[in-house]
NUDRENLO-599760 format. One record per residue (C-alpha): residue number from 1; residue in three letters; y, x, z. Coordinates in steps of 0.05 Angstrom, whole numbers, plus 32768, in hexadecimal, padded with zeros to 4 digits. Example, Ala and Ser with C-alpha at 12.3 -4.5 7.8 and 13.67 -1.06 7.14 Angstrom:
BEGIN
R  nuba  dodo    yy    xx    zz
R     1   ALA  7FA6  80F6  809C
R     2   SER  7FEB  8111  808F
//
This chain:
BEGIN
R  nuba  dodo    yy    xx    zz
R     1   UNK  8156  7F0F  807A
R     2   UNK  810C  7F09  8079
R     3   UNK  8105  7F14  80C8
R     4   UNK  8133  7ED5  80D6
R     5   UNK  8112  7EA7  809F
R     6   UNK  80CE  7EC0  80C6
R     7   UNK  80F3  7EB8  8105
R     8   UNK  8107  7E70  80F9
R     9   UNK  80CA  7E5D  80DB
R    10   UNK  80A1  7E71  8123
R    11   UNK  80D9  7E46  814B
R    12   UNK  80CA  7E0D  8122
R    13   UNK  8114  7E11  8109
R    14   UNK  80FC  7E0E  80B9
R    15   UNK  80B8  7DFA  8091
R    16   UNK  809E  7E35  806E
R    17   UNK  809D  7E38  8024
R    18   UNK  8053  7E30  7FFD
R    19   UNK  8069  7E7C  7FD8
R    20   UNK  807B  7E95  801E
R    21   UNK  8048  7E87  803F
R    22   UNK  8011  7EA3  800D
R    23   UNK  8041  7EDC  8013
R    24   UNK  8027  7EE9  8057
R    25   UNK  805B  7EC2  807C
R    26   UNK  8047  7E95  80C4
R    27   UNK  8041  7E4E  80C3
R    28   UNK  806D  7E20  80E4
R    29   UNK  806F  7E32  8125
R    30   UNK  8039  7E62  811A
R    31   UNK  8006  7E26  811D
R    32   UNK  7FE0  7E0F  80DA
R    33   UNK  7FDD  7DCC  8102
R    34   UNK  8022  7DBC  810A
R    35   UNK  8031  7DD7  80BB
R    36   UNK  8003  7DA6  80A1
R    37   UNK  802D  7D76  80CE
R    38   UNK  806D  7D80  80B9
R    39   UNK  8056  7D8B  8069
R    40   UNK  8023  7D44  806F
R    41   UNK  806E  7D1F  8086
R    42   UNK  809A  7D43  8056
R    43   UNK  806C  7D2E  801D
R    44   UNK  8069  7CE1  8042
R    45   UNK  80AB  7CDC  803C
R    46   UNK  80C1  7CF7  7FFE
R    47   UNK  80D8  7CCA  7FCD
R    48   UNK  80AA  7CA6  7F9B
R    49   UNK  80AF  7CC6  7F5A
R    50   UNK  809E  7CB0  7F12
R    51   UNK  8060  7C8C  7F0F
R    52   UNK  802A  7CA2  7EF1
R    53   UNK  7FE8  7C6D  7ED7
R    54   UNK  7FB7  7CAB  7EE6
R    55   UNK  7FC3  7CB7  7F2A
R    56   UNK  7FB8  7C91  7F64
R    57   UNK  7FF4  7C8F  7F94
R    58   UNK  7FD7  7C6A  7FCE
R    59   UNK  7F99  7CA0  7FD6
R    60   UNK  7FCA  7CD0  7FDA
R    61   UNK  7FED  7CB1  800D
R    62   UNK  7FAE  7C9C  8036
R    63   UNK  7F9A  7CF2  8032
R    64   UNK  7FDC  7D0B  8048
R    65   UNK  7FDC  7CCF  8087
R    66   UNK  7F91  7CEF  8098
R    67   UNK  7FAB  7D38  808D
R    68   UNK  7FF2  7D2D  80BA
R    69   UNK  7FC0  7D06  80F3
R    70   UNK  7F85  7D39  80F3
R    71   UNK  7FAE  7D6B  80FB
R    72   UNK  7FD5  7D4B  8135
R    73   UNK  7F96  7D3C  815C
R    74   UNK  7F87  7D81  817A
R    75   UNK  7F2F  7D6B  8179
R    76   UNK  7F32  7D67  812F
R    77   UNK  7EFD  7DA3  8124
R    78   UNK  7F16  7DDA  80E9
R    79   UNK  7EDB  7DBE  80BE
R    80   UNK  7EF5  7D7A  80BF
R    81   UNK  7F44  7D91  80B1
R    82   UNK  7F26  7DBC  8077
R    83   UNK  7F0C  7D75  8059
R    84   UNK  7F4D  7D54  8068
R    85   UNK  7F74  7D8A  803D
R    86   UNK  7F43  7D78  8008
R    87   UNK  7F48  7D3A  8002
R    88   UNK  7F97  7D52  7FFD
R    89   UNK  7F88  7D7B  7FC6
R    90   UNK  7F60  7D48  7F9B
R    91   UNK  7F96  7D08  7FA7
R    92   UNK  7FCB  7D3E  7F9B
R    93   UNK  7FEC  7D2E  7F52
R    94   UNK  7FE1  7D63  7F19
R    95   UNK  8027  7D70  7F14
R    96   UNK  802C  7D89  7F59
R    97   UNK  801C  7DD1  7F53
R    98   UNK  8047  7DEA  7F95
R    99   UNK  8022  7DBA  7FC0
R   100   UNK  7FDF  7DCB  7FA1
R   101   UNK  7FF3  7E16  7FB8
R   102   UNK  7FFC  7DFE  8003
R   103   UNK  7FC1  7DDF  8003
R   104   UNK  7FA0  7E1C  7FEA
R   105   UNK  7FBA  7E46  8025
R   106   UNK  7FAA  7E11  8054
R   107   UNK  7F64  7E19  8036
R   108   UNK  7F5C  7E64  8038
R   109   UNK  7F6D  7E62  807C
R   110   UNK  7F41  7E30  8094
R   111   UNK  7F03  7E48  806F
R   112   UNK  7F0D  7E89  8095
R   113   UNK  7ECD  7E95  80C5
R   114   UNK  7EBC  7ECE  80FA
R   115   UNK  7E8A  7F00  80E3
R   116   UNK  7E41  7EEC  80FC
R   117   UNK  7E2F  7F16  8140
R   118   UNK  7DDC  7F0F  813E
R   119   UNK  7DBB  7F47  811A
R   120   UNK  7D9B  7F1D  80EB
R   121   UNK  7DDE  7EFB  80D5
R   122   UNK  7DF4  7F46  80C6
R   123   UNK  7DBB  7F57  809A
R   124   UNK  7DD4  7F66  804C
R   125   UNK  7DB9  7F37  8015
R   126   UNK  7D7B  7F5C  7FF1
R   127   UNK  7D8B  7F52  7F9F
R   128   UNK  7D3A  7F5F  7F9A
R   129   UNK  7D30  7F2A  7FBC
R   130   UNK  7D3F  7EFA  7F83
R   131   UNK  7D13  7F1D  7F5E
R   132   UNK  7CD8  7F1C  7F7B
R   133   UNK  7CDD  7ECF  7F97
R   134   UNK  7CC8  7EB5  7F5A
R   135   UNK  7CDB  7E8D  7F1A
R   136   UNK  7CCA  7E44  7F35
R   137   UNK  7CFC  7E16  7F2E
R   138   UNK  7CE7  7DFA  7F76
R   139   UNK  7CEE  7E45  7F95
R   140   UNK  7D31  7E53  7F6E
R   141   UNK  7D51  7E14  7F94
R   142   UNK  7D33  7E32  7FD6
R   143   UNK  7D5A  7E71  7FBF
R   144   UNK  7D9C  7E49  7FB8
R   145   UNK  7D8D  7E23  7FF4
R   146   UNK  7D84  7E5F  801E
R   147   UNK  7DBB  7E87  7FFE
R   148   UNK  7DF4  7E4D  8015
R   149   UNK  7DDC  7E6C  8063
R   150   UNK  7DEE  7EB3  8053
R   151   UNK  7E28  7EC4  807D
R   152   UNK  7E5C  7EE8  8060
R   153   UNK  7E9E  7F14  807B
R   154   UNK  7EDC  7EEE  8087
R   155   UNK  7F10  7ED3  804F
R   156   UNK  7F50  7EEB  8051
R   157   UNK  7F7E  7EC7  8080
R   158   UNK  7FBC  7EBD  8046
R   159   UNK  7FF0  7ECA  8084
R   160   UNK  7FD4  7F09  809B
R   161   UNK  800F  7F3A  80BA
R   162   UNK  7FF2  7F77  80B9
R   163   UNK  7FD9  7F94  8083
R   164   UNK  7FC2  7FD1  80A2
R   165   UNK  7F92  7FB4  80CC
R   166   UNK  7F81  7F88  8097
R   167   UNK  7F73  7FBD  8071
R   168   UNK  7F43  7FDD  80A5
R   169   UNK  7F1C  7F96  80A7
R   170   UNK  7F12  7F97  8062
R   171   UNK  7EF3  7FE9  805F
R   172   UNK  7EC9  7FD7  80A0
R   173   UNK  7EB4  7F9F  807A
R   174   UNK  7EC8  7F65  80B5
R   175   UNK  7EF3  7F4C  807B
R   176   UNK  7EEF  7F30  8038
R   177   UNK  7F28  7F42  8006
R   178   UNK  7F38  7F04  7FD7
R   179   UNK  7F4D  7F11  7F91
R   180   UNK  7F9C  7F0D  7FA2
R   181   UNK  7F96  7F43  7FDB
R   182   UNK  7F72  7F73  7FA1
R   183   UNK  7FAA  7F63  7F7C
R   184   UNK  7FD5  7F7D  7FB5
R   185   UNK  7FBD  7FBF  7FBE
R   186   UNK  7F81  7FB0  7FF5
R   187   UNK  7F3A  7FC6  7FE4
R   188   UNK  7EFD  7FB8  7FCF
R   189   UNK  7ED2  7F9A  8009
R   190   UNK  7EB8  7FDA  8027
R   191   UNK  7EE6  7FFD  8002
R   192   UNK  7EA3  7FF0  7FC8
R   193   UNK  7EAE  7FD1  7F85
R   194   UNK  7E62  7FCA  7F89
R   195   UNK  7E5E  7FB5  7FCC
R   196   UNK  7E9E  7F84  7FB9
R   197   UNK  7E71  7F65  7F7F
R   198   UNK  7E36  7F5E  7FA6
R   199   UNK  7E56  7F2D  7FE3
R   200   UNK  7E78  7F0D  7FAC
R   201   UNK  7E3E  7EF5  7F87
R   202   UNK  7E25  7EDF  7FCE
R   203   UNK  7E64  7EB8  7FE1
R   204   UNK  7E4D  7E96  7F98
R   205   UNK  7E11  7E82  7FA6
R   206   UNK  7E1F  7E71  7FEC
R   207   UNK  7E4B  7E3F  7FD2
R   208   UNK  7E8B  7E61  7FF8
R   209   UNK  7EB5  7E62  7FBC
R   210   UNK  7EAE  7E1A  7FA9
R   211   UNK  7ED3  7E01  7FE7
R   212   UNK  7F16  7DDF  7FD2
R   213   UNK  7EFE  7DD3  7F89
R   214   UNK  7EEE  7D8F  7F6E
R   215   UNK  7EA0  7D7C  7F5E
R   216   UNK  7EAF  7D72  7F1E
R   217   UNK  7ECA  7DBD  7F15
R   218   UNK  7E8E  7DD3  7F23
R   219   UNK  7E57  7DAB  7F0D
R   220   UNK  7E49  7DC5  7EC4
R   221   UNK  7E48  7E06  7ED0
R   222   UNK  7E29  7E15  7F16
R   223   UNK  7DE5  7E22  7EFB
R   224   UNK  7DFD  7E59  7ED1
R   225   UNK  7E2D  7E75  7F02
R   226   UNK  7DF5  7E79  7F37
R   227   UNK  7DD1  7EA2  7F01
R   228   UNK  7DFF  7ECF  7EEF
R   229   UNK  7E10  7ED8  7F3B
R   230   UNK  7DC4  7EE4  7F4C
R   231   UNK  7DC9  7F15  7F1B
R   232   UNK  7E03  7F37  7F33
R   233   UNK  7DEC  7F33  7F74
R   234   UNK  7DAF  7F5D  7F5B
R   235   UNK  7DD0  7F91  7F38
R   236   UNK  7E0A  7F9D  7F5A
R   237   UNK  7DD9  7FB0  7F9A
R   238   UNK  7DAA  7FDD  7F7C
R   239   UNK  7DA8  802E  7F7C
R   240   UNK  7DDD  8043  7F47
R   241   UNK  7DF9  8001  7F19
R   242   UNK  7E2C  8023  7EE6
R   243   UNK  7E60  8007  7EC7
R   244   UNK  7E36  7FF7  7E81
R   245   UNK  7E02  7FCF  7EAB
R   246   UNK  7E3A  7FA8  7ED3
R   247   UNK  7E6F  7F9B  7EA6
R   248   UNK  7E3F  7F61  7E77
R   249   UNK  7E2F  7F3B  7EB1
R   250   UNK  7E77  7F36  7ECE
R   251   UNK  7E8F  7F21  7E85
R   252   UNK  7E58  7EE8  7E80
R   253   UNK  7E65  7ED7  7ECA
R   254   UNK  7EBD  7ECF  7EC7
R   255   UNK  7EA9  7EA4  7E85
R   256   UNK  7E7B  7E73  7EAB
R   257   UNK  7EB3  7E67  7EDA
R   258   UNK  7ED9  7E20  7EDA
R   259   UNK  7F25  7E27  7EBE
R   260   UNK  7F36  7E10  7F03
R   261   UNK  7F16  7E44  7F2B
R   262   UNK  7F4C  7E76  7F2A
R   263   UNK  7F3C  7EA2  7F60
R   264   UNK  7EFC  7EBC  7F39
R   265   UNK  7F1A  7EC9  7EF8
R   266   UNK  7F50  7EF6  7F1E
R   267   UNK  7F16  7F18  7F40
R   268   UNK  7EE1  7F24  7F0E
R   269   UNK  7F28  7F43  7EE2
R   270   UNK  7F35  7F70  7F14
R   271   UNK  7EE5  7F87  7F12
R   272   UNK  7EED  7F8E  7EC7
R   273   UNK  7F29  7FB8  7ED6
R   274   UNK  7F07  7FE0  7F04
R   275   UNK  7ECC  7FEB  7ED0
R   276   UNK  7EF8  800F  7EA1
R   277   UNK  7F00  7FD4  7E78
R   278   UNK  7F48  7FE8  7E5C
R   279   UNK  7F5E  7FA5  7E4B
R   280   UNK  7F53  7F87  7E90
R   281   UNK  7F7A  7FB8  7EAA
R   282   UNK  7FB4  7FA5  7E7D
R   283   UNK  7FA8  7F5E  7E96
R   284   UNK  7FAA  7F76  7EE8
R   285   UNK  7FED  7F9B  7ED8
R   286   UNK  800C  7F5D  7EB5
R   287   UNK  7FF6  7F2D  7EE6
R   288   UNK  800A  7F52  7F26
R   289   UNK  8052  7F5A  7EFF
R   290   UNK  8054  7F13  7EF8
R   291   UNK  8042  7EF5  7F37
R   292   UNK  8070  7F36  7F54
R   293   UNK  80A5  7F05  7F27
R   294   UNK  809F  7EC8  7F47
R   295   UNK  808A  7EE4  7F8C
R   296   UNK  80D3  7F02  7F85
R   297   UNK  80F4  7EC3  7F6A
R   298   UNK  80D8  7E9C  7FA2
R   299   UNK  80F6  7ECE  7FDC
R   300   UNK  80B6  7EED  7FF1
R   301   UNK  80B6  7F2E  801C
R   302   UNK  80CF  7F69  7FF5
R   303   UNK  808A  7F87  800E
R   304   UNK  8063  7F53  7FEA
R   305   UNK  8084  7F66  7FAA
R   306   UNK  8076  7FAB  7FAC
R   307   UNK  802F  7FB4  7FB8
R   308   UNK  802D  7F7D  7F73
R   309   UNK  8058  7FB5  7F53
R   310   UNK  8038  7FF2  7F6A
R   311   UNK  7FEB  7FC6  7F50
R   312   UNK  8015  7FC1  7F10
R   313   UNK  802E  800A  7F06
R   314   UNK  7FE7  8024  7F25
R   315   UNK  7FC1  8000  7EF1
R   316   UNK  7FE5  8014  7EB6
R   317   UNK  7FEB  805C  7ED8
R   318   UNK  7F9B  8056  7ECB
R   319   UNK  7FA1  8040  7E88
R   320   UNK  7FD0  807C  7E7C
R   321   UNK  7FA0  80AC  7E99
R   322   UNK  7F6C  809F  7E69
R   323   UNK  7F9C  8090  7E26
R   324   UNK  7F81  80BC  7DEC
R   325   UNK  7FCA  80B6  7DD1
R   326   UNK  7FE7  80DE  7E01
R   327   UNK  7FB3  811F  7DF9
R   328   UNK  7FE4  8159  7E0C
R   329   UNK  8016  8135  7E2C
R   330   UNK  801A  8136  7E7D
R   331   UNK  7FE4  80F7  7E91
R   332   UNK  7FD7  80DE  7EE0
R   333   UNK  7F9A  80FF  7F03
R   334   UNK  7F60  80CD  7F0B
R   335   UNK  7F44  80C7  7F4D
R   336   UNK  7EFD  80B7  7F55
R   337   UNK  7F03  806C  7F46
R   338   UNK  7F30  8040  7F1D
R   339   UNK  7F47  8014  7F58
R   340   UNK  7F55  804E  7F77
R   341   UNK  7F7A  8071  7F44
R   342   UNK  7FAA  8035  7F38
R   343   UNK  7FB7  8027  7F80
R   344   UNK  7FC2  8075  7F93
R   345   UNK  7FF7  8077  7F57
R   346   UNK  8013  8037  7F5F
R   347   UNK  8022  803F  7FA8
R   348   UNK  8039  8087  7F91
R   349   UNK  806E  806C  7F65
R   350   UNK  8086  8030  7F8F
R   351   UNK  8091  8062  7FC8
R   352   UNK  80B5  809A  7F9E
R   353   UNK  80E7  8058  7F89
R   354   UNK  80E8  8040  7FD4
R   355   UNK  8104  808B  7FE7
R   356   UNK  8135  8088  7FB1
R   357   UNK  8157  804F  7FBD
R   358   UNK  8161  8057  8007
R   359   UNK  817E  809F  7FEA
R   360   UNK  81AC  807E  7FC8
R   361   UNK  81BD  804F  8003
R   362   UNK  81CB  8089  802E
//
């Protein structure tokens, strides 16, 4: 079933849902371009709906026309069809939460970049380096300034259609794993939770992570979140952090976060979970059942809803593993990390129930 929906979808014979296509399925026609073409008419010709005093009808209408026309006109560069879906985004009514979604995936795959291929481009951010810069107010700016120019890997492209080679992007570190492809079973970038938290405090203070947010999402808290990230950034990258020096700073970090900025509260969770904090790892295995709930409602690939089931079952497999209550009773071996633990039992269990099944089909 899922081959012809994918099938149709490259011949241009049906529009791809928003769910299916952050479930890794091709856009229409297996061009970006001529999704956001399709999508930008669909919404100009839908019918007007109830209105609403607090949001402004005709802006909306003026971003999708720029959207449907930039994305027609095969010179618009990537960096100016990035600010046409954002200008989407902010005309885009609150009640609209499928639509956000597109425009989400539209984003995430136009933010993705090449890694740089000059040595100096290559070379790792030094968390001494903050350190030792001074405490100026006029240096710390030159700090921020600079650290918007550090290159980082590549963000996940939401369609990708193998996950194996993904997967080998990701441990070679020519990829960077956002929060939803943790969720899914991939690693930590360079298969490091340390190395993981380190880029991510970079892609913070580069700025990276604001793209497709609203100013206004932002602007009270980026002070603090640019300390907290320095901070990170310095810890995470010295000799031996443990878990006691890392876990404070994630906590005070995932606080300073807007409500809006989901992708960082999903990520810094799955750190907590990964630094033994039991409770996060409660929250991983609840989230990954849920979205594994709608993911399946929506008619996502069976695939997709597995690896969110086998994060779910690995997690809690970890919890299990270290439960005082069951002293004496059979428990699951740890392996040497928590992310590992969870994703070598989850994937144990979803397998076991994938060979069972086609048992019983036989």
């Amino acid at each position: 079933m899922n081959s012809r929906i994918i099938s149709d979808i490259r011949a241009g014979r049906r529009l791809p849902k928003g769910a299916e296509l952050e479930a890794g399925f091709p856009f229409y026609w297996n061009s970006i371009r001529a999704d956001m073409c399709i999508w930008a008419e669909r919404m100009l010709r839908r019918e007007r709906e109830e209105p609403d005093t607090g949001w402004d009808r005709s802006g909306y209408l003026a971003a999708l026309h720029s959207l449907r026309g930039g994305a027609r006109d095969p010179r618009t560069a990537d960096q100016h069809l990035l600010e046409l879906v954002r200008q989407v985004v902010d005309a885009l009514p609150p009640w609209a939460l499928i639509e956000h979604r597109r425009c989400q995936v539209y984003l995430n795959r136009l933010r993705a970049h090449p890694l740089p291929t000059d040595e100096e481009s290559r070379r790792k951010p030094s968390g001494s380096a903050d350190v030792n810069a001074g405490t100026g107010a006029d240096r710390q700016a030159a700090r921020v300034e600079a650290d918007r120019h550090v290159r980082h890997p590549a963000a996940v492209a939401s369609q990708a259609n193998d996950p194996s080679e993904r997967m080998r992007d990701i441990l070679a570190g020519r990829g960077w794993p956002e929060a939803m492809e943790l969720l899914r079973g991939m690693p930590f970038f360079k298969d490091s939770l340390h190395e993981d938290m380190r880029h991510y405090a970079g892609r913070l203070l580069g700025g990276i992570e604001r793209d497709g947010y609203q100013p206004d999402d932002w602007s009270g808290c980026e002070a603090t979140i640019i300390h907290h990230a320095r901070h990170l950034r310095q810890v995470a990258g010295s000799r031996a952090p443990t878990r006691w020096d890392l876990r404070p700073i994630v906590d005070r970090l995932m606080l300073a976060f807007p409500a809006a900025y989901h992708e960082g509260w999903l990520r810094c969770s799955y750190y907590r979970a990964a630094l033994e904090v039991r409770e996060a790892k409660i929250d991983i295995a609840t989230t990954a059942v849920s979205l594994a709930l709608v993911s399946a409602e929506a008619g996502s690939p069976p695939e997709a809803d597995c690896q969110l089931i086998a994060t779910a079952l690995g997690w809690l497999a970890d919890v299990a593993a270290g439960d005082p209550a069951l002293v004496g009773q059979p428990r699951p071996i740890r392996c040497d990390a928590p992310a590992h633990t969870a994703r070598h039992h989850g994937q144990t269990l979803v397998d076991f129930l994938r060979m069972s099944l086609r048992r019983d089909g036989s």
